[in-house]
Structures are given as C-alpha cells and as structure tokens.
C-alpha positions, -999 to +999 in steps of 0.1 A: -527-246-800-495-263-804-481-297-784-447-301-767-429-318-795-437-292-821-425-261-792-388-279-794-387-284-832-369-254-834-339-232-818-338-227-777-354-189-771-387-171-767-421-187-783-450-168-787-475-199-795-503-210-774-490-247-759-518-266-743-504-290-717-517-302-677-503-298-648-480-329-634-461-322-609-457-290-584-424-280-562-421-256-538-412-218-541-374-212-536-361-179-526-330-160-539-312-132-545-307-121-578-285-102-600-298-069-590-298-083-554-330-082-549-347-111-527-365-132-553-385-167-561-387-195-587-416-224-586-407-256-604-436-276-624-439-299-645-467-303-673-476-329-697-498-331-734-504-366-731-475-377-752-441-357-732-438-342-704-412-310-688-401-291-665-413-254-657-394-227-641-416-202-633-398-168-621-435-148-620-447-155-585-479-138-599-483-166-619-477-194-592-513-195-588-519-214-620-500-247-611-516-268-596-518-306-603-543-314-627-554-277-639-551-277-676-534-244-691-526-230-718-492-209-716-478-186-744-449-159-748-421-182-729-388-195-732-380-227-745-349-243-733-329-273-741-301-274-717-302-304-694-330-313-711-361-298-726-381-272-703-398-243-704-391-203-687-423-184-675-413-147-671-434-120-660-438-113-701-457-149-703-493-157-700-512-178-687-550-189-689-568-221-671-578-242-697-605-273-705-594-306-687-575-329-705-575-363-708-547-388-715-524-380-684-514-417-667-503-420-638-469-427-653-462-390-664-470-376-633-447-398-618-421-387-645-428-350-637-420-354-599-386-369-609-383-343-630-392-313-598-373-335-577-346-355-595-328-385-570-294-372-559-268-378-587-251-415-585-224-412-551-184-422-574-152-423-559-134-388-555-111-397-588-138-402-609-157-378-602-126-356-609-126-370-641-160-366-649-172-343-681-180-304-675-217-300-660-220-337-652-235-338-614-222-366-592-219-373-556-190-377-534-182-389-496-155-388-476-126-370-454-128-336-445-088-332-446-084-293-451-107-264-449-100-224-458-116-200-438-148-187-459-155-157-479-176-132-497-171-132-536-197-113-557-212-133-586-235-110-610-236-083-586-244-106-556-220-111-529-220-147-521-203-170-493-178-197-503-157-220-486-129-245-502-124-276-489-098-308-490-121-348-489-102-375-492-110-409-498-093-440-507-093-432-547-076-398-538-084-358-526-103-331-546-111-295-536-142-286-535-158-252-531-187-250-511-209-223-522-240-203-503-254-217-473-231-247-475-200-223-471-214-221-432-225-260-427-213-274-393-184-293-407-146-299-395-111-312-403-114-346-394-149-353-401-166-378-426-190-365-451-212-371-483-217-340-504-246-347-534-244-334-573-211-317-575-203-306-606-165-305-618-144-275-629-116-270-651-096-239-647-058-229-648-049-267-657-063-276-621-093-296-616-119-295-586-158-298-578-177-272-565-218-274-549-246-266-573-281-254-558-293-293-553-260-301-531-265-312-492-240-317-473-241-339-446-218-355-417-215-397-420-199-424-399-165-432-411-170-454-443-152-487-443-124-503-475-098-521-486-064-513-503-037-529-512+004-520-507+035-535-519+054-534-485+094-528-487+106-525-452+091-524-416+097-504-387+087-514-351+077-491-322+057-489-288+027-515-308+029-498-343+041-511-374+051-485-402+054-504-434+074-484-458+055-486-495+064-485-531+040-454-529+010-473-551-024-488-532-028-459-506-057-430-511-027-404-513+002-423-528+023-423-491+050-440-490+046-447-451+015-469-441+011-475-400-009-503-388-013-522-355+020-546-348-007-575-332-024-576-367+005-576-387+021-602-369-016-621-373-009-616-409+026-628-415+026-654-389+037-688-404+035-726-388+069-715-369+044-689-353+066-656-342+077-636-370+103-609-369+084-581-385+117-560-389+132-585-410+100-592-429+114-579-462+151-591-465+139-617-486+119-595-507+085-567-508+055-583-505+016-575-506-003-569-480-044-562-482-058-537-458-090-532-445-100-497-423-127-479-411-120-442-405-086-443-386-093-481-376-075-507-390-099-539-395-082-566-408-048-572-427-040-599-452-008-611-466-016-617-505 
C-alpha cells in the first residue's frame, strides 16, 4: 500500500496502486447530463492518510456506498489529478475495498476535507478586477443588472445547454457575463442589484468577460452603497436637478454627465455668503466634488 504523497510523485493520469487513506469528509450526489446526454451523478469526498488530505470525485454511483466518514479504504486503478489542486477520479474501472481503521486522523483534517467538498465562495472584487484576473481564477462579483439578452440553447459536448449574457455594472466599471445552466433562467431583471459567486474570466477575440462555473449562485441584493469622485466643469440647473458636466474620470462608466439633487449640491458649495449660484459654479475654474450613492440615491456630496 502506498500513501498520498508517493500517488502525486509522478505525472497526472491513471494509477493502478493500492492507496490506503480514511474517509474525511462527504458531499452530496450531484446530477448531470453528460456528453452522451445521459442523466448522470458525481459524489465529492475527501480522504486523508494521516499526513494529507484530498478531494474525490467519484463518477461510479455504485461505488458511493464506500464513503462514508470514518470508513477506512483502500482504492486502486484511479485517476490522479493535479489541476486546482491534488485529487483523485473514481471511475467505474476503480476499486474499492473497506479497510482496517486508521488512526492519526485529527480533527483538523477533517475540517480541511469539508473545505475542500465545500470550498467558501471565492473572495467578492470589484468588476475591474475581476476582469483583470488570470484565466481559471474564481472570484465573486456584485452589482447592476444593466443589460440582459434573451437566453439560448448552445450544445457543449453533445449537450444542449441554456445560457444567458448579461451587462453588471458597478462603480469600478461593467463586464459581461454569461450565465450558464440553471442560472440562464434565475429570476433576475434590468435594473436589479446582484452578487454572482466564483466567476471565472474569459479571454476570447481580444474581448474580455466572466462567465458562471458549477459553484456560481446568483442572487438578488439591496442596492450597495459608495463613493466617487468627479472633476466637475460646468453645471446645468433644472426642475430640482443638477447635471454636472465631468472630465469623464471618477464615474463607474466614464460619463461625462453626472445628475444629482440641486438641495445637496447647493449644501455642498454653500459658502459663509450662503446662496450659491450653481450655474456659475465653474467660471472660476473645475473643481472636485465627492459623491456618495446608494442604488439610484444620492447620499451625501462633498466639495473636496
């Protein structure tokens, strides 16, 4: 019998040696459809030797039988992996046998190997950066639903699938992202705030966007609140509203028109002479002007 550390010491692919490990860490059957599209399911595990501990993806639901937490086994003919870290395939080619009990396991690994089954959503990053984030990197994003497509079927290894692209929008900038599977049919619409967990980003025809992987939700959330700041150059008055005419820089989408409530801007501006002529705010020169919103509310506005 072999441990975990020696399985890995060579090349990713099938291995044929009995590996004696304990169970960690079970998941919960997920159902699919497969290339051939027939309906199928995976179990996730994890098992442990003592010294490491790994994921299992077992694709045999024969062979779900055999994890369970605690139950030592010993597993051979399966596929070692090292993308996204080390972890191990069981097909319907592997085998599997109850073994004697082990001892060693802490409390610590089993911890590890539910983190492992069921990883914390990836860190939430503005829209820019995760835009800019490497190839495969998960990350989460939230907020402003501000263009959707209609969806549509697209087959993906002889499985027709449901997508949907759509526009968020937050205060770093907008990213597509294409929503895939049951996502493509969440309750969501123009207008709406919402967090979507570990997107991945894409690179294709010199255009970047993020697309759902299979451990994205999607989910509807109150209007988040920030601040921004503009370099104002003229001002336009009408019925309440100020439109403050921008360099362009400080705004989510780099608009060059900014409108805000004409009661807060004077607020802002106001000097010891009190009344300020907002129109003829800028003969003397731009200025900055920090602005706080929630949604489509503006909070507060600071001259700076």
């Amino acid at each position: 019998m072999t441990d975990i550390k020696s399985v890995f010491k060579g090349r990713s692919g099938p291995y044929d040696k009995g590996l004696r490990v304990q169970c960690v860490a079970v998941g919960t059957p997920i159902t699919y459809t497969g290339k051939d599209t027939q309906v199928k399911q995976v179990l996730a595990a994890a098992i442990s030797d003592s010294k490491d501990v790994i994921k299992v993806s077992c694709y045999d639901p024969s062979k779900f039988r055999f994890f369970q937490v605690d139950k030592a086994l010993i597993l051979k003919n399966f596929i070692k992996k090292e993308e996204d870290g080390k972890s191990v395939v069981v097909t319907k080619v592997s085998k599997i046998a109850f073994g004697a009990p082990m001892t060693g396991i802490t409390e610590e690994q089993k911890a590890l190997g539910q983190s492992l089954i069921n990883p914390p959503k990836a860190q939430l990053v503005s829209v820019a950066e995760a835009l800019s984030s490497p190839k495969k990197k998960k990350s989460s994003v939230q907020g402003k639903l501000i263009q959707e497509e209609a969806s549509k079927m697209v087959k993906v290894g002889g499985e027709e699938v449901k997508i949907k692209n759509v526009v968020i929008e937050d205060e770093s900038g907008h990213a597509k992202v294409t929503l895939w599977r049951e996502l493509a049919s969440a309750d969501v619409r123009t207008g709406e705030f919402v967090q979507i967990t570990d997107v991945q980003t894409n690179y294709y025809m010199d255009q970047t966007s993020l697309s759902t992987t299979m451990r994205s939700n999607l989910e509807k959330i109150d209007a988040p609140e920030y601040t921004f700041t503009i370099t104002v150059v003229g001002i336009s008055v009408d019925d309440g509203l100020a439109e403050l005419f921008t360099d362009g820089e400080g705004t989510s989408t780099s608009a060059t028109e900014v409108t805000v409530p004409a009661e807060l801007l004077q607020q802002a501006l106001a000097t010891n002479d009190g009344y300020v002529d907002l129109e003829a705010a800028c003969e003397e020169g731009p200025f900055r002007l920090s602005i706080s919103r929630k949604g489509t509310d503006i909070l507060n506005i600071a001259k700076i």
